[in-house]
C-alpha positions as CSV (number, residue, x, y, z in Angstrom):
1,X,-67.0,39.5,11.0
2,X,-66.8,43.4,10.2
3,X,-63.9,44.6,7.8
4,X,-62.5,47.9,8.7
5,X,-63.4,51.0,6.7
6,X,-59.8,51.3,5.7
7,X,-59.5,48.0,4.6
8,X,-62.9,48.1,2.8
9,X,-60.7,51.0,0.8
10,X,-57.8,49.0,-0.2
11,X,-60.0,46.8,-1.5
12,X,-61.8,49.3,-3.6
13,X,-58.7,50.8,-4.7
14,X,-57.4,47.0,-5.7
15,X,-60.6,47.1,-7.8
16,X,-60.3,50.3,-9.1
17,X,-56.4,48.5,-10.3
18,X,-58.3,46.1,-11.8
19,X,-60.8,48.3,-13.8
20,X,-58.5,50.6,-15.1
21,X,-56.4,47.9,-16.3
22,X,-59.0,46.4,-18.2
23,X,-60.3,49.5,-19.4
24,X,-62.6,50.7,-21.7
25,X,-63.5,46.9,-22.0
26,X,-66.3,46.3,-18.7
27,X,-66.3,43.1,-16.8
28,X,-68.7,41.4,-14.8
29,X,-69.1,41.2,-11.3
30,X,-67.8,38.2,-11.0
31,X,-64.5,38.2,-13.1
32,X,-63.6,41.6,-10.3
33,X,-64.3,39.2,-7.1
34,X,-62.1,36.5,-9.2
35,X,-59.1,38.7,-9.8
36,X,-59.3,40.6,-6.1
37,X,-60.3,37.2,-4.8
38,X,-63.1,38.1,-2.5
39,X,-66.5,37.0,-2.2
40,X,-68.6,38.0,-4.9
41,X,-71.5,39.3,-3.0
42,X,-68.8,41.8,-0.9
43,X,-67.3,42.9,-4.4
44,X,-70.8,44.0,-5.6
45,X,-71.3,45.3,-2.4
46,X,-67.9,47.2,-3.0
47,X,-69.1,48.1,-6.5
48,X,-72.5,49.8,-5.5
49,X,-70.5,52.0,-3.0
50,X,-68.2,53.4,-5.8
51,X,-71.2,53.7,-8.3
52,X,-72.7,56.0,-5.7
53,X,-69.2,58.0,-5.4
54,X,-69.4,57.9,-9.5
55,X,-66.2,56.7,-9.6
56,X,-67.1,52.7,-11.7
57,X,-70.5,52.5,-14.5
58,X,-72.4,49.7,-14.3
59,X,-73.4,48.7,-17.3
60,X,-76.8,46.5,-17.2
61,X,-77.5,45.5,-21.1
62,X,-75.2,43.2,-23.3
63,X,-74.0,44.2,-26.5
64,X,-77.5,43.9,-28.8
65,X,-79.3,46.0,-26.3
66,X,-80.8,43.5,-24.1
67,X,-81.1,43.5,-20.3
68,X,-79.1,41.1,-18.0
69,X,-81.4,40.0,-15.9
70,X,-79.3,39.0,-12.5
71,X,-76.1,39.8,-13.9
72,X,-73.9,43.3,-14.7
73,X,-70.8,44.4,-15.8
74,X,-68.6,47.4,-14.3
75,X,-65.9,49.8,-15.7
76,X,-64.1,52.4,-14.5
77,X,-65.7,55.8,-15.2
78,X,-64.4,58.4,-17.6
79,X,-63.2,60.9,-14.8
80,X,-61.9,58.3,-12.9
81,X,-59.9,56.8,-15.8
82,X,-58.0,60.2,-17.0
83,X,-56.8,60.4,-13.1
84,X,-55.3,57.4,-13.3
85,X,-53.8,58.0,-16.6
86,X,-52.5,61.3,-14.9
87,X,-51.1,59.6,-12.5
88,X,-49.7,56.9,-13.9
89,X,-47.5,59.3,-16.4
90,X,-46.3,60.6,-13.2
């Protein structure tokens, strides 16, 4: 089943919701498809496209400096998060 390109963005903005409110702390792929409850293969899928728009990091290395191996962890970019602040404030 295809999922419409507008659709496919309110789902990115509903993760973009989710980012920002957990921001500056990242989260992993899977705690995003939790909270948006979708599949967590679409999510990442999701994720990649707005890494490419630079609008989420993906952050591949845990806290000492080590690689994940299969795993990563998102937040919201920098740019991205002083919009939201901006428009939050009104």
């Amino acid at each position: 089943m295809r999922i419409s390109d507008a659709k496919r963005e309110k789902i990115s903005e509903q993760i973009l919701a989710f980012l920002y409110s957990s921001f500056p702390k990242p989260v992993f792929t899977s705690k995003v498809a939790h909270e948006i409850a979708r599949d967590e293969e679409f999510v990442k899928s999701l994720l990649a496209s707005l890494k490419n728009k630079k609008m989420v990091a993906e952050i591949k290395k845990n806290q000492e400096g080590k690689d994940y191996l299969r795993r990563s962890r998102w937040k919201l970019g920098d740019e991205i998060f002083r919009a939201y602040k901006g428009y939050q404030k009104g």
